[in-house]
LUMBAFI-169009 format. One record per residue (C-alpha): residue in three letters; chain; y, x, z. Coordinates in pm, whole numbers. Each point is the difference from the previous one (the first is absolute). Last residue first. Layout:
> code,unit,Y,X,Z
> ALA,A,Y,X,Z;
...
This chain:
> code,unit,Y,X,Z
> UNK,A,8354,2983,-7151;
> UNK,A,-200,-311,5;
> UNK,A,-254,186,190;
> UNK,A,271,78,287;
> UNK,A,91,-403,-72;
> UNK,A,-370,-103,109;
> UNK,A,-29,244,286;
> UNK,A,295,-168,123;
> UNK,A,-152,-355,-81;
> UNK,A,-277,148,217;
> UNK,A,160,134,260;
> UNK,A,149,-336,106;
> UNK,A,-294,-190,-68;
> UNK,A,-191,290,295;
> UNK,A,370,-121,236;
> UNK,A,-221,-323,25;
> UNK,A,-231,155,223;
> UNK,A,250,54,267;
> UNK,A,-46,-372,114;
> UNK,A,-351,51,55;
> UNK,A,118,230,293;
> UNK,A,189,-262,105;
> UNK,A,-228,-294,17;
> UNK,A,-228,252,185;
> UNK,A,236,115,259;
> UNK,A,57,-359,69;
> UNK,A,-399,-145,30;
> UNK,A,-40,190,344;
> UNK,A,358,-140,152;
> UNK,A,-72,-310,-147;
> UNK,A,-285,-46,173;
> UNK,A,162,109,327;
> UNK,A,-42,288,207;
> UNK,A,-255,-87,197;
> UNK,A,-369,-158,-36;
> UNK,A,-186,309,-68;
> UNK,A,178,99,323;
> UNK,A,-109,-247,229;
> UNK,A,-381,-29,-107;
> UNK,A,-106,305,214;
> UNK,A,239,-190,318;
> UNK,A,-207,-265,-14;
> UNK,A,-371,168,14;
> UNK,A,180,187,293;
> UNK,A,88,-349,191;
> UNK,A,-371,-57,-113;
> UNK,A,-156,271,182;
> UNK,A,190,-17,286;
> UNK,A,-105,-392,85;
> UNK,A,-375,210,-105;
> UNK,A,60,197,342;
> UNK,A,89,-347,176;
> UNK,A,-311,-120,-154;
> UNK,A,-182,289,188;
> UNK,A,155,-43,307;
> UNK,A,-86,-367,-41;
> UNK,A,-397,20,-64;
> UNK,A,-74,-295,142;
> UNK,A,-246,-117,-307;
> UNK,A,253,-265,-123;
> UNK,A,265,214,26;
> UNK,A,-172,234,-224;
> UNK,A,-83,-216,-219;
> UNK,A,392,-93,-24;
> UNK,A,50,385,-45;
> UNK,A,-252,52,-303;
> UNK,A,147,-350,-167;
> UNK,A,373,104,11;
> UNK,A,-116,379,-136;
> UNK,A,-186,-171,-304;
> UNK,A,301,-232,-56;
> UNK,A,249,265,-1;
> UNK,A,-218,232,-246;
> UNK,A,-10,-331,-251;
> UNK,A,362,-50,67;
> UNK,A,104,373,-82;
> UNK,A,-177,22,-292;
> UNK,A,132,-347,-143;
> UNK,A,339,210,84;
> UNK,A,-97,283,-203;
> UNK,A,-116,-226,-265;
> UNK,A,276,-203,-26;
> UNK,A,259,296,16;
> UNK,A,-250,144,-319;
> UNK,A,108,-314,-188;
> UNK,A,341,-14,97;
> UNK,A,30,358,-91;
> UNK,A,-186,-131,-351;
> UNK,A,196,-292,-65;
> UNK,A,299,132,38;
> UNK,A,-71,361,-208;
> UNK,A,-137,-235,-304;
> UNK,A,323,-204,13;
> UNK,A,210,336,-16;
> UNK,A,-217,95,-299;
> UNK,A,55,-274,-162;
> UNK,A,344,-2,69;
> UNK,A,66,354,-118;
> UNK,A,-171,-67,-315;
> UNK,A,198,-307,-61;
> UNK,A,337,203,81;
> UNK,A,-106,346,-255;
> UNK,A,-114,-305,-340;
> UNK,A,304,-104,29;
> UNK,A,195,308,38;
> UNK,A,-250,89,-299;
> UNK,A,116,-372,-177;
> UNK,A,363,77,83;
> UNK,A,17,312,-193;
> UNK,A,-176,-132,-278;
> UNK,A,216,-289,-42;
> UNK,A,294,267,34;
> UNK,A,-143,270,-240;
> UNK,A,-47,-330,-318;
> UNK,A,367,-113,116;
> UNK,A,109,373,-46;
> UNK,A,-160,6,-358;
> UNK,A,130,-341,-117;
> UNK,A,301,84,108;
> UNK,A,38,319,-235;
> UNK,A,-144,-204,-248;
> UNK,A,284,-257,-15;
> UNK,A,248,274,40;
> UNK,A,-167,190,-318;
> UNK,A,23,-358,-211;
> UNK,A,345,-13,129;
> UNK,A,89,362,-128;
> UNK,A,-188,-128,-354;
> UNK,A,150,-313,-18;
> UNK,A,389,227,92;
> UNK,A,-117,254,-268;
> UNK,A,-98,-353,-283;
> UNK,A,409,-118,63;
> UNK,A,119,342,-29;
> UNK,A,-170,105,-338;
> UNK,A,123,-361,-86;
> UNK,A,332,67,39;
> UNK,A,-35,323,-199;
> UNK,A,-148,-191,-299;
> UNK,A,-348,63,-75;
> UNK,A,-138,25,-376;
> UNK,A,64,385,62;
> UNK,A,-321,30,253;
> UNK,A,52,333,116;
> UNK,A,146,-97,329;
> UNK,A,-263,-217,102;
> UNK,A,-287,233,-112;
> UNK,A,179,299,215;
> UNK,A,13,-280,290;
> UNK,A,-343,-88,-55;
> UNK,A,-154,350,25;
> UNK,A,230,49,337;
> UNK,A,-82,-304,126;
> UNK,A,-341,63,-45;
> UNK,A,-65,189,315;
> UNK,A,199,-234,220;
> UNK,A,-272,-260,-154;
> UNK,A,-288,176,67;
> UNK,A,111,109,384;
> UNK,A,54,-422,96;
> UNK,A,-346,-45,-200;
> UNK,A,-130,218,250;
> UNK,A,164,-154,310;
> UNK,A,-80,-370,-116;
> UNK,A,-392,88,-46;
> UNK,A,-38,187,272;
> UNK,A,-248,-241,239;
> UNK,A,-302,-33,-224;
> UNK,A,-10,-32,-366;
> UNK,A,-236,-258,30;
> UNK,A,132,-185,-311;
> UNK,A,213,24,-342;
> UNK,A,236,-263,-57;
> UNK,A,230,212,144;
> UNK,A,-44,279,-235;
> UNK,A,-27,-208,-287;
> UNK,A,319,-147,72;
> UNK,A,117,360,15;
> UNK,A,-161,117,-313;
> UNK,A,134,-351,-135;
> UNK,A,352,104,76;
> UNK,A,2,311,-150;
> UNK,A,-170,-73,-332;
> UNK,A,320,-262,-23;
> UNK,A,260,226,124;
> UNK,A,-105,280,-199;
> UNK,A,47,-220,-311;
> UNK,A,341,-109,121;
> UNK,A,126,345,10;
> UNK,A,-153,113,-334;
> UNK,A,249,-284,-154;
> UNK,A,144,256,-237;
> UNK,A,-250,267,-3;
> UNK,A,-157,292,197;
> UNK,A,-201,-260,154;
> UNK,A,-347,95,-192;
> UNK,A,123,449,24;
> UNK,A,-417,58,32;
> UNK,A,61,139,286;
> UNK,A,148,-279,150;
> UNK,A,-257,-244,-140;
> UNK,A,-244,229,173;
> UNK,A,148,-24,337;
> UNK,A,0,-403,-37;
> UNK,A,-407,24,-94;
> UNK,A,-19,218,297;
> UNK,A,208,-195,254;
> UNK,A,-309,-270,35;
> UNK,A,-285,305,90;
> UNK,A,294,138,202;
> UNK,A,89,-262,183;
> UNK,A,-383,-75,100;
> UNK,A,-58,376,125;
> UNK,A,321,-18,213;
> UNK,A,-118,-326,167;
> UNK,A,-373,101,46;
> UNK,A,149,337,162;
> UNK,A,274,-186,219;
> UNK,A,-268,-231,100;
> UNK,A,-272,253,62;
> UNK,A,274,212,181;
> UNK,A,70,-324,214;
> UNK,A,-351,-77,115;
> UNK,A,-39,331,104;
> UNK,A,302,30,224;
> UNK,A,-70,-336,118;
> UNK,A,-377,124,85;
> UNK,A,173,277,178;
> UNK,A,189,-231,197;
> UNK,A,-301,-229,93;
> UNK,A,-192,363,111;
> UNK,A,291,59,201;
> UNK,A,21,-326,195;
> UNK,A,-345,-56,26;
> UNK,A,-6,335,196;
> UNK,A,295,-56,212;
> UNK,A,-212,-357,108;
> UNK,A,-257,141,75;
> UNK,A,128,273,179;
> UNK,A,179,-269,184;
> UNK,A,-316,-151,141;
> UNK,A,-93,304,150;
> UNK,A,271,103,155;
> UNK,A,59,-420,137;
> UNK,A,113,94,358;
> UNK,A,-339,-160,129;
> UNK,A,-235,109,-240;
> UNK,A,-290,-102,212;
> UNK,A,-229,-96,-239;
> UNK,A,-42,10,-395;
> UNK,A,-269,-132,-208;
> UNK,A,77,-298,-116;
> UNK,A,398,6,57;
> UNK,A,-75,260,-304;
> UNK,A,-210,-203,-238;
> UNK,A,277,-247,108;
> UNK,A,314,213,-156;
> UNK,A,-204,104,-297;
> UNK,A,-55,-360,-116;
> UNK,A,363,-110,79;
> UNK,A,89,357,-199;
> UNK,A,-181,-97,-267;
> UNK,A,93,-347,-90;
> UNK,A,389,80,101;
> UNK,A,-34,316,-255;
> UNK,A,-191,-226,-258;
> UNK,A,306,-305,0;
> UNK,A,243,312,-1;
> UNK,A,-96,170,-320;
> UNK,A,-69,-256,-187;
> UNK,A,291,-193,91;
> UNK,A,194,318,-76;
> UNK,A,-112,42,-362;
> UNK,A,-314,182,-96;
> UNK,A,3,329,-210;
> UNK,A,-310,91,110;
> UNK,A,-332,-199,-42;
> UNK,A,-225,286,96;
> UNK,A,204,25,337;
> UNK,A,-54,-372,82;
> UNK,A,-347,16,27;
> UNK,A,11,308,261;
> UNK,A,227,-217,189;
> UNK,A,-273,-104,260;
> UNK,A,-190,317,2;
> UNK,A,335,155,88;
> UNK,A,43,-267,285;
> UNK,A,-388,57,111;
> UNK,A,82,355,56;
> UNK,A,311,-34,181;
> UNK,A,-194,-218,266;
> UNK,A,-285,217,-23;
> UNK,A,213,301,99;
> UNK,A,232,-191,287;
> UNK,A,-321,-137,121;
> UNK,A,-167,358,48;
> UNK,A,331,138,149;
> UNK,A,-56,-297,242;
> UNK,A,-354,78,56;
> UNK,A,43,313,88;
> UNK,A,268,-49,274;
> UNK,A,-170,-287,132;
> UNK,A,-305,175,82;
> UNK,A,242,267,147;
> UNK,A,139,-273,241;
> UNK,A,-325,-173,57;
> UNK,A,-139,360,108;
> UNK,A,321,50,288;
> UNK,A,-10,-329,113;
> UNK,A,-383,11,72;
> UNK,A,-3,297,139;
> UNK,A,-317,171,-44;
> UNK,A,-64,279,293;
> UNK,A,47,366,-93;
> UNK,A,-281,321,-23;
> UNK,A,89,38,-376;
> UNK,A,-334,-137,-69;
> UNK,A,76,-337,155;
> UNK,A,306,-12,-192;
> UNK,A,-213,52,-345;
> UNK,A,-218,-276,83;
> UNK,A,304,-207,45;
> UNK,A,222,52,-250;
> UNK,A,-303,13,-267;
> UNK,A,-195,-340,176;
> UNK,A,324,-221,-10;
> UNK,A,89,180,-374;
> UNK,A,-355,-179,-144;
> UNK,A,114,-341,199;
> UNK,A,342,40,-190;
> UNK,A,-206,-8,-331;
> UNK,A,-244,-285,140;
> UNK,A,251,-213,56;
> UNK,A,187,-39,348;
> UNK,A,174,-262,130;
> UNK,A,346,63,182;
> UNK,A,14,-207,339;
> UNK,A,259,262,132;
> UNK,A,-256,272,112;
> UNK,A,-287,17,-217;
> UNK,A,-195,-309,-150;
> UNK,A,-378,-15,-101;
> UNK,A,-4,-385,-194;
> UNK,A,-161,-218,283;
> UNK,A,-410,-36,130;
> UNK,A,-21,-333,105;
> UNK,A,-187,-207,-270;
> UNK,A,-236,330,-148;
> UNK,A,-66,146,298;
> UNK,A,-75,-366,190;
> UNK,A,-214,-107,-292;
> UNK,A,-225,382,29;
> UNK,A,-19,-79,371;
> UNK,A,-114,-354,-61;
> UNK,A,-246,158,-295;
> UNK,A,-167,196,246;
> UNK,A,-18,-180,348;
> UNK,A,-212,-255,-275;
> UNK,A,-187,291,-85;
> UNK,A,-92,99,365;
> UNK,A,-51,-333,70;
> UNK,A,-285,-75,-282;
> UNK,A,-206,310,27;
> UNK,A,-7,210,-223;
> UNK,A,-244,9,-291;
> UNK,A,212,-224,-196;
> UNK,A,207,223,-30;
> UNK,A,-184,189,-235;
> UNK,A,-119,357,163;
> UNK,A,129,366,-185;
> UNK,A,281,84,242;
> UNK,A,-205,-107,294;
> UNK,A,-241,247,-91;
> UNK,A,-90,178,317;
> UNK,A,144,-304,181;
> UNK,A,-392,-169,-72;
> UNK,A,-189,213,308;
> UNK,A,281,-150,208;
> UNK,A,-22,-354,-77;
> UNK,A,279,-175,-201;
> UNK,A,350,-116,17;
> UNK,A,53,78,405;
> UNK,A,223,-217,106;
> UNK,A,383,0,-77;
> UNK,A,286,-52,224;
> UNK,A,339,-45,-162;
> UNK,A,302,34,182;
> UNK,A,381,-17,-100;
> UNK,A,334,135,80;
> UNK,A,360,-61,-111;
> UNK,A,290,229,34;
> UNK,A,-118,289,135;
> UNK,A,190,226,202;
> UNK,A,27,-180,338;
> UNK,A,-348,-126,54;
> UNK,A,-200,280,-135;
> UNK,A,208,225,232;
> UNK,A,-64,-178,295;
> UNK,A,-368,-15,-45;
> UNK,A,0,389,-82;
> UNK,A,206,32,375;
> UNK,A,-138,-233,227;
> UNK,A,-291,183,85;
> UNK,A,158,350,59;
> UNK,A,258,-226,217;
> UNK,A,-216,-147,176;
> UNK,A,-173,332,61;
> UNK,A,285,159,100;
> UNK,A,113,-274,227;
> UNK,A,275,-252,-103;
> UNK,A,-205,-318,62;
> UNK,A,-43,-330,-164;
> UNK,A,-265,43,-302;
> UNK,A,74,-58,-315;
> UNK,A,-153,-222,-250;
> UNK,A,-106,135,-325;
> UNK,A,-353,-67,7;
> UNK,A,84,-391,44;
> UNK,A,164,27,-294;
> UNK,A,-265,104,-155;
> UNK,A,-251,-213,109;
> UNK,A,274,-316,-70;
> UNK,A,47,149,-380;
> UNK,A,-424,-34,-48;
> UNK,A,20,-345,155;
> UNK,A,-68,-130,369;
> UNK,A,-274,-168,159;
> UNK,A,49,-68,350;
> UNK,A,-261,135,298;
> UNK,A,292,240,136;
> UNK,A,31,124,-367;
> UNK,A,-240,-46,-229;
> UNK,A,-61,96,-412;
> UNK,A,-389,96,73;
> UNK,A,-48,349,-53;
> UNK,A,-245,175,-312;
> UNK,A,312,180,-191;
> UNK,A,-107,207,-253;
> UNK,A,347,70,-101;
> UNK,A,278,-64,179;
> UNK,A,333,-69,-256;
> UNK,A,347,63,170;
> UNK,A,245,-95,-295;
> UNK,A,365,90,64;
> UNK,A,317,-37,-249;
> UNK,A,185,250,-38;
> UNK,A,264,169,126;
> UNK,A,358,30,-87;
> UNK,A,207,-292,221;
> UNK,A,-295,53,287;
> UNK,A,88,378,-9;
> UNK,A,352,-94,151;
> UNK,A,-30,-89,344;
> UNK,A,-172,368,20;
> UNK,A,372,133,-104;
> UNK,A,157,-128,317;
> UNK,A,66,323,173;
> UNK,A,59,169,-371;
> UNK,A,267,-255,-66;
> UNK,A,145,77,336;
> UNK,A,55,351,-21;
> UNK,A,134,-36,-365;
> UNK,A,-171,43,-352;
> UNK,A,198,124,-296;
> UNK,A,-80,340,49;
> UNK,A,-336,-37,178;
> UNK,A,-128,-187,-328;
> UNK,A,-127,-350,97;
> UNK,A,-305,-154,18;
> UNK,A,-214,274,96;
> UNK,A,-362,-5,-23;
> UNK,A,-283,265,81;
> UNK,A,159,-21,411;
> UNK,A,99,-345,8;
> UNK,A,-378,-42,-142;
> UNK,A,-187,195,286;
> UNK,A,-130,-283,182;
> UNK,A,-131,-204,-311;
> UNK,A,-197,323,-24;
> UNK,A,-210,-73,333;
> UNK,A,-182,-292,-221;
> UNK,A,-358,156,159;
> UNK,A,186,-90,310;
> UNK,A,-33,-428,-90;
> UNK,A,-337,28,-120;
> UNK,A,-86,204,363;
> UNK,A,186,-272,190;
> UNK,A,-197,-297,-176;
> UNK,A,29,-122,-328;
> UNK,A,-420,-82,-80;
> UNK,A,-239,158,-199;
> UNK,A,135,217,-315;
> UNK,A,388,85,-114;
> UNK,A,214,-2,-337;
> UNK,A,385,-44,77;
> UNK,A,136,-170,-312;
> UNK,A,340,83,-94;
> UNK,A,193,-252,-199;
> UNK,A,315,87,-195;
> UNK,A,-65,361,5;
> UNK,A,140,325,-82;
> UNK,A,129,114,327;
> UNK,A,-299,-135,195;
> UNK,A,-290,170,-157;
> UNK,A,238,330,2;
> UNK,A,23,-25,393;
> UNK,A,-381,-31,-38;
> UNK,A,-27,309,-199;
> UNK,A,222,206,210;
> UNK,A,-176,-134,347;
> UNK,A,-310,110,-184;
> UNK,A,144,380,-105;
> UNK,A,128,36,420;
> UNK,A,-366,-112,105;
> UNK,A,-152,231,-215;
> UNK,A,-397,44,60;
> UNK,A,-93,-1,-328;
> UNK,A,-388,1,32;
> UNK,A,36,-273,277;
> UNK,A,193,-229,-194;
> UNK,A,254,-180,243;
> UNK,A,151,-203,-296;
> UNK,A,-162,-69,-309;
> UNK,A,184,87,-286;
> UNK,A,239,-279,-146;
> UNK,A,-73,-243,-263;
> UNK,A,291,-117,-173;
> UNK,A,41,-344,-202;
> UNK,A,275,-64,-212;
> UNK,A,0,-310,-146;
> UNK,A,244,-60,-283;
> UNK,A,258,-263,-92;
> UNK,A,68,-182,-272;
> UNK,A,-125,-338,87;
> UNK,A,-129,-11,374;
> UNK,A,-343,-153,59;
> UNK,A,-262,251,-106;
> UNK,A,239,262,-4;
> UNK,A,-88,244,-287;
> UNK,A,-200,285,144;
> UNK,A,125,416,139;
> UNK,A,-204,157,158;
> UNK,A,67,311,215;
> UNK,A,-195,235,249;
> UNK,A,167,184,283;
> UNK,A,-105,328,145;
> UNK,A,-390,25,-1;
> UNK,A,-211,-293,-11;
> UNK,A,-379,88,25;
> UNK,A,-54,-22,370;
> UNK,A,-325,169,92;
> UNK,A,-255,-150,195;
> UNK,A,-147,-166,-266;
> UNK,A,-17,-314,-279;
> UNK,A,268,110,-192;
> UNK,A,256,-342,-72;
> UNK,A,281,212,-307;
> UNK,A,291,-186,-105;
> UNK,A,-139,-155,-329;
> UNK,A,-311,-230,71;
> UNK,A,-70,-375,0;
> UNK,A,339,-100,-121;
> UNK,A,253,-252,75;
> UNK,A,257,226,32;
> UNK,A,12,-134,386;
> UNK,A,-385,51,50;
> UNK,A,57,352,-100;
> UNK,A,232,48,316;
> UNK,A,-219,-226,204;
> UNK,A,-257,256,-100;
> UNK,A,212,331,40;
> UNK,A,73,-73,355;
> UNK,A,-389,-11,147;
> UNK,A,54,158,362;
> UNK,A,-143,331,-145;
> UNK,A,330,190,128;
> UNK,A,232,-155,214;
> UNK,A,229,-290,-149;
> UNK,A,282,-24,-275;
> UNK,A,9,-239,-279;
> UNK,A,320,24,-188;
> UNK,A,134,-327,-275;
> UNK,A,281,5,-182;
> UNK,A,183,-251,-159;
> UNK,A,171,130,-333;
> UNK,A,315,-84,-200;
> UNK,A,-87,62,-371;
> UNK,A,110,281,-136;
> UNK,A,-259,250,-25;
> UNK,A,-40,317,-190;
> UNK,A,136,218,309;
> UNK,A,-357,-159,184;
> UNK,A,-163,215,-263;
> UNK,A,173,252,6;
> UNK,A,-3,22,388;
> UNK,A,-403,-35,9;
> UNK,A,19,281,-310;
> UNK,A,216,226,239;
> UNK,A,-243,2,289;
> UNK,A,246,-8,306;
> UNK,A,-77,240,230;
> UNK,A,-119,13,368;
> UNK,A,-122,298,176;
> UNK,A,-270,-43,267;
> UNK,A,-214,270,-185;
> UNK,A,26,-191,-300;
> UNK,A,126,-385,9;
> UNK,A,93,-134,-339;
> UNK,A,245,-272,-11;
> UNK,A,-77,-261,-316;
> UNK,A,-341,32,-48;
> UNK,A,-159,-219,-278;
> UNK,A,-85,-303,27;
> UNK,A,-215,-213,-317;
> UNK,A,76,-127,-253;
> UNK,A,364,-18,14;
């Protein structure tokens, strides 16, 4: 992108997805980081944001009162350190604007910020003390803008413990203080940017309401995000000069404020992970484009995102959308062979293993979440029956090449006939010579695809008849020897005959062949990916486990038991949420798929009854 365009509009406190941001975002399949700066109003966002594309201007600076982000802006850049992936970076509107007045349409926004981020930077000016902390009231509100799990399939306890498990889906935080003038100190110590915040987060002993109201916002930035950072900034230029910040060379500000800069900007671009959703799944841009549509379109529905509930439709979609381009790519991929019909078996089955290998992965590519292997078996169903048509075809252009060659070497024979040529004493032996060397010239004869021995079986049961009445005629012939050159000819037939039903069984055996190898790709592909996605759900798990371990040791360390024995229930909940994605068995999930692969074979079956309905 050139430059960002809006991607949720906000009118009249009503959000809506713009429908060229979506497109646009549809059109992308890389896997994307993402990137939302959030903050009060006028606080500066839009130039770290700008600052990240490595451009001088794009999301809009303004140089008033007025905030001049509405809804949330998108643009999307090539990573600058990660290989085929896209940065996504979203500028949100300014919270707390005065003009807009719309606490409930900010805590939206925000709660948006977070749900399609990797990294969220919190945006803020002067120092992080109590009032910096309250302005971030909407971290307060998330568990109720955000539900993990659908009330169907959640129970009482799982929804008790469901704040232990935002820190397995949110992002990453940045706190970044702008035009901060304060000496890095604590209790006459100097401490880092992370130590000042930190140190902002404490909480205060006490249960109190106003301990509590304190504690609170810290409290929740602790528990639900994973990781957190600070960056403190100074003031980049004088005040009479911020007017046209946008427009100065950076060499104009001043040295620490640009070297806060581009440490920021290396810490985005080395920390900031693939956007996942529940499960560990990571998200392209074209799943990224259905994130914002589910959700935007929840919000305006008057319902709260669940996160189960939206990765479950996403994965809906894009596993019909895998099955398509999976089957699409396989046609593509035996396209070539189709113009070159009749091809024998060996053809025809090296290209179908070929294609459907190829189709099989562009699938597994896509696809998530197909647990009981629906998806993945449509696939396959559809290979199937697009492989048996192309049988069909390929044997009707070998039966038709066939029949059109016999005739064009029968019709010199016919017109000998006609023409009365073996109507004579040894007539019987001239047939048999043209004969033979039609047929030898028949065999010799090649790509006549996978009918040749059936056809020529048919062609020579026809002529018996025509040879028989030359046979007979011929009076140069004994009797005996009439009987001697029927039994060559019945033999001849029998030959033929097996010839033909040896040609049906190799082929017969090469599409059951072809049916097992496809079902053990496939079956492979379904291991590795439900061990895959059980990796990632557990690598989850561990990383949420380890943040939760760390919060409740500091909090030991700070006496703060009651409240570490609080987080002790936190994590016993955190371990019961990964308890059931971990039961059952992998077998017991891969099973149902192995055998519902298993009925694609009965598609050969069809087709080679198809095949002797056409016959008919």
């Amino acid at each position: 992108m050139d430059s960002p365009m809006c991607l949720i509009d906000n009118v009249d406190g009503v959000l809506r997805p713009v429908p060229d941001a979506i497109d646009h975002l549809m059109r992308i399949r890389q896997r994307v980081v993402v990137v939302s700066v959030v903050g009060l109003y006028r606080t500066g966002k839009s130039y770290l944001m700008n600052k990240l594309a490595g451009r001088k201007d794009g999301f809009a600076l303004g140089s008033t009162i007025q905030s001049k982000t509405k809804g949330i802006w998108m643009w999307c850049v090539p990573h600058p350190k990660q290989a085929d992936h896209t940065l996504v970076l979203l500028d949100t509107e300014g919270l707390g604007d005065v003009e807009k007045g719309d606490s409930k349409n900010d805590a939206w926004i925000f709660s948006l910020a977070v749900l399609l981020s990797s990294t969220l930077v919190y945006n803020s000016r002067g120092t992080i003390d109590n009032q910096a902390v309250e302005n971030l009231q909407y971290v307060t509100e998330l568990t109720e803008r955000i539900k993990v799990k659908s009330s169907s399939n959640a129970s009482s306890d799982e929804e008790e413990g469901v704040d232990a498990q935002f820190v397995q889906f949110f992002p990453n935080f940045v706190w970044a203080v702008r035009d901060f003038t304060l000496q890095l100190r604590i209790d006459n110590r100097d401490v880092t940017a992370d130590q000042y915040l930190e140190h902002s987060l404490e909480l205060k002993k006490g249960t109190d309401r106003k301990v509590m109201n304190y504690n609170l916002p810290r409290a929740c930035i602790r528990n639900y995000f994973p990781t957190r950072k600070c960056f403190v900034f100074q003031t980049p230029t004088s005040p009479e000069n911020m007017v046209r910040l946008e427009s100065m060379d950076d060499r104009e500000l001043c040295q620490g404020f640009r070297e806060t800069t581009d440490a920021f900007c290396h810490y985005v671009f080395q920390m900031s992970r693939v956007k996942t959703v529940k499960g560990g799944q990571g998200v392209t841009g074209r799943m990224l484009g259905h994130l914002v549509k589910m959700y935007v379109e929840t919000i305006a529905r008057g319902e709260v995102p669940c996160l189960e509930n939206v990765v479950l439709a996403m994965a809906q979609i894009e596993n019909q959308a895998a099955v398509e381009e999976g089957l699409k790519l396989y046609q593509s991929c035996m396209e070539p062979l189709k113009i070159r019909f009749p091809v024998d078996m060996d053809q025809m089955s090296d290209q179908h293993q070929r294609a459907d290998q190829q189709a099989t992965q562009e699938f597994m590519n896509r696809s998530f979440k197909d647990k009981n292997g629906e998806f993945l078996t449509r696939l396959a169903n559809g290979i199937a029956k697009t492989y048996a048509e192309l049988l069909i075809r390929n044997d009707d252009a070998s039966e038709k090449k066939c029949q059109d060659l016999l005739r064009e070497l029968s019709a010199p024979v016919s017109q000998k006939i006609q023409d009365g040529f073996f109507a004579k004493p040894g007539g019987y032996e001239l047939y048999c010579d043209l004969h033979d060397k039609l047929v030898a010239q028949y065999r010799s004869t090649p790509n006549k695809g996978i009918r040749a021995e059936e056809v020529l079986e048919r062609f020579l049961k026809e002529k018996s008849v025509e040879s028989n009445s030359i046979l007979q005629a011929d009076q140069k012939l004994t009797d005996s020897e009439k009987q001697i050159h029927e039994e060559k000819k019945r033999v001849a037939v029998l030959q033929q005959e097996k010839a033909a039903e040896e040609e049906k069984r190799i082929e017969l055996e090469r599409t059951m062949e072809d049916d097992r190898k496809s079902q053990e790709e496939k079956t492979k592909k379904m291991e590795e990916r439900m061990k895959e996605e059980i990796k990632q759900q557990q690598e989850e798990f561990e990383k949420a486990l380890k943040v939760k371990l760390q919060e409740q040791e500091d909090l030991l360390k700070k006496g703060h038991k009651e409240k570490a024995d609080l987080m002790e229930q936190e994590i016993q909940e955190l371990k019961k949420s990964n308890k059931p994605e971990k039961s059952g068995g992998f077998w017991e999930n891969v099973m149902p798929v192995v055998d519902t692969l298993l009925k694609v074979g009965e598609i050969f079956s069809q087709y080679k009854l198809m095949k002797g309905l056409r016959r008919k």
